[in-house]
C-alpha positions as CSV (number, residue, x, y, z in Angstrom):
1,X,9.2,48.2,-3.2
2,X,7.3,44.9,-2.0
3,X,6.1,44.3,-5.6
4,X,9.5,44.7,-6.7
5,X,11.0,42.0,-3.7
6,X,7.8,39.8,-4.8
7,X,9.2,39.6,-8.4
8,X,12.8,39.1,-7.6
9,X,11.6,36.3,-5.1
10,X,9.0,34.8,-8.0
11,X,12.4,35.4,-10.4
12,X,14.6,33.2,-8.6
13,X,12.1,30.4,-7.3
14,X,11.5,29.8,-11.3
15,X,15.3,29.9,-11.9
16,X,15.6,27.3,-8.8
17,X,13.0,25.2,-10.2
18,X,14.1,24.9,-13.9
19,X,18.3,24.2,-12.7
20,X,16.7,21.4,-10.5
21,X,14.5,19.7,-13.3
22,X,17.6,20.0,-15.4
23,X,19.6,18.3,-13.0
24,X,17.2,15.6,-12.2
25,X,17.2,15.4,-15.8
26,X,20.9,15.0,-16.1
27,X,21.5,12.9,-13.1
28,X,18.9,10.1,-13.7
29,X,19.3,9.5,-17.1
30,X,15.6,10.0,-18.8
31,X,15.9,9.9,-22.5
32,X,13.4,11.0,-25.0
33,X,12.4,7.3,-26.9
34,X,13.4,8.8,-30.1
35,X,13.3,6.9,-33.2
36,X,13.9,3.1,-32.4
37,X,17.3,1.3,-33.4
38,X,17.5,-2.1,-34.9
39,X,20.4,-4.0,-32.6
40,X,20.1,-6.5,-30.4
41,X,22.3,-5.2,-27.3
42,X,21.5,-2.5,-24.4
43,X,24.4,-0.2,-22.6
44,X,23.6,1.1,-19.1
45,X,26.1,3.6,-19.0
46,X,25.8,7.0,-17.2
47,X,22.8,5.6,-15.5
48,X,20.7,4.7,-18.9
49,X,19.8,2.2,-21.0
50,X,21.6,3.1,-24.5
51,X,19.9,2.8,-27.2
52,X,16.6,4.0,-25.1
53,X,14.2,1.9,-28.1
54,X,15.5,-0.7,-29.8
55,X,13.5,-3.1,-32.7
56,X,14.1,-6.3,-33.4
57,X,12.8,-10.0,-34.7
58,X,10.7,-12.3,-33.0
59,X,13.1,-15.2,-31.3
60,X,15.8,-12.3,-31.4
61,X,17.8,-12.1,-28.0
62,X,18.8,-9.0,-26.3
63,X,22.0,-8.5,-24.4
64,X,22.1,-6.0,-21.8
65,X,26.1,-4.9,-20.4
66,X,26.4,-2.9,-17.4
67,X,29.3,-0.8,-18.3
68,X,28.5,1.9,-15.4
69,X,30.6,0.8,-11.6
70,X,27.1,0.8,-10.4
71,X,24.3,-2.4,-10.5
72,X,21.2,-2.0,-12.1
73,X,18.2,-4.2,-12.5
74,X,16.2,-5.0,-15.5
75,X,12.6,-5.1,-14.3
76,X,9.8,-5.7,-17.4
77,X,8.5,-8.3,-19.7
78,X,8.0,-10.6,-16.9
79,X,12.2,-10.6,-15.6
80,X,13.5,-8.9,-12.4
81,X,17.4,-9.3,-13.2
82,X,20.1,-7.9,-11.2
83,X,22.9,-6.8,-13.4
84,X,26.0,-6.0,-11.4
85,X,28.7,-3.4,-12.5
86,X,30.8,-5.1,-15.6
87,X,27.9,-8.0,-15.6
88,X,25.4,-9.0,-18.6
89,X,22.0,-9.9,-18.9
90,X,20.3,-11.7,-21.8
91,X,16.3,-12.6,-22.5
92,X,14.8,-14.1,-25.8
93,X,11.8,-12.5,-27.1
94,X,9.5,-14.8,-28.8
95,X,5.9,-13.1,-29.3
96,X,5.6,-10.0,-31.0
97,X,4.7,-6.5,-29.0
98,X,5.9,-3.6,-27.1
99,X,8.1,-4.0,-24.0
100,X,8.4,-1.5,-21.7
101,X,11.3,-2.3,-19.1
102,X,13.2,-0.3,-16.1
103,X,15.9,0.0,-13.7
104,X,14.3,-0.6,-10.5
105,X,17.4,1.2,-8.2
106,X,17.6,4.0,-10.6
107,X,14.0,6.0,-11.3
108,X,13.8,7.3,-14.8
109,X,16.0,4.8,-16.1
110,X,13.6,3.1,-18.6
111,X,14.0,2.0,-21.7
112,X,11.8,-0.2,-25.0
113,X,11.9,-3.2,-26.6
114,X,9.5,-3.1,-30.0
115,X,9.5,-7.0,-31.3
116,X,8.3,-7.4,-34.6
């Protein structure tokens, strides 16, 4: 009979465990990278950055909208911007490389910028 409570107990702690990741998941927005998307403008909507990766040129400029009713920030590549709800950001990329940036208010909320 214990063994039997000791599993059920076990059973639901994993069940708990696995709806919470999801939900943390769901809530905050992580996003696999995924293959990266040539464009030169960034939604955060639904508390990410949409596309997660994006590609572009050297001297290229990246827009960033805030179309969520919440601020974000845009922390990386040397910026710290506050974006308010309905606001914009922009930054010009000259030298080639990898760019990882985030929102600082928001954890998980990352995204890429791959300059060519």
């Amino acid at each position: 009979m214990k063994t039997a409570i000791m599993l059920a107990v076990t059973a639901i702690v994993i069940v708990a465990v696995a709806v919470l990741g999801y939900t943390v998941y769901a809530y905050y927005g992580t996003s696999p990278s995924g293959p990266a998307v040539q464009t030169t403008s960034v939604s955060m909507a639904n508390l990410r950055f949409n596309p997660h990766t994006i590609e572009i040129q050297a001297g290229q400029t990246v827009t960033w909208t805030n179309d969520d009713s919440v601020s974000h920030t845009v922390v990386g590549f040397g910026e710290n911007a506050s974006v308010p709800a309905g606001g914009t950001f922009s930054h010009t990329f000259a030298t080639p490389g990898t760019y990882d940036y985030a929102c600082t208010i928001h954890p998980g909320m990352t995204g890429t910028v791959i300059v060519k």
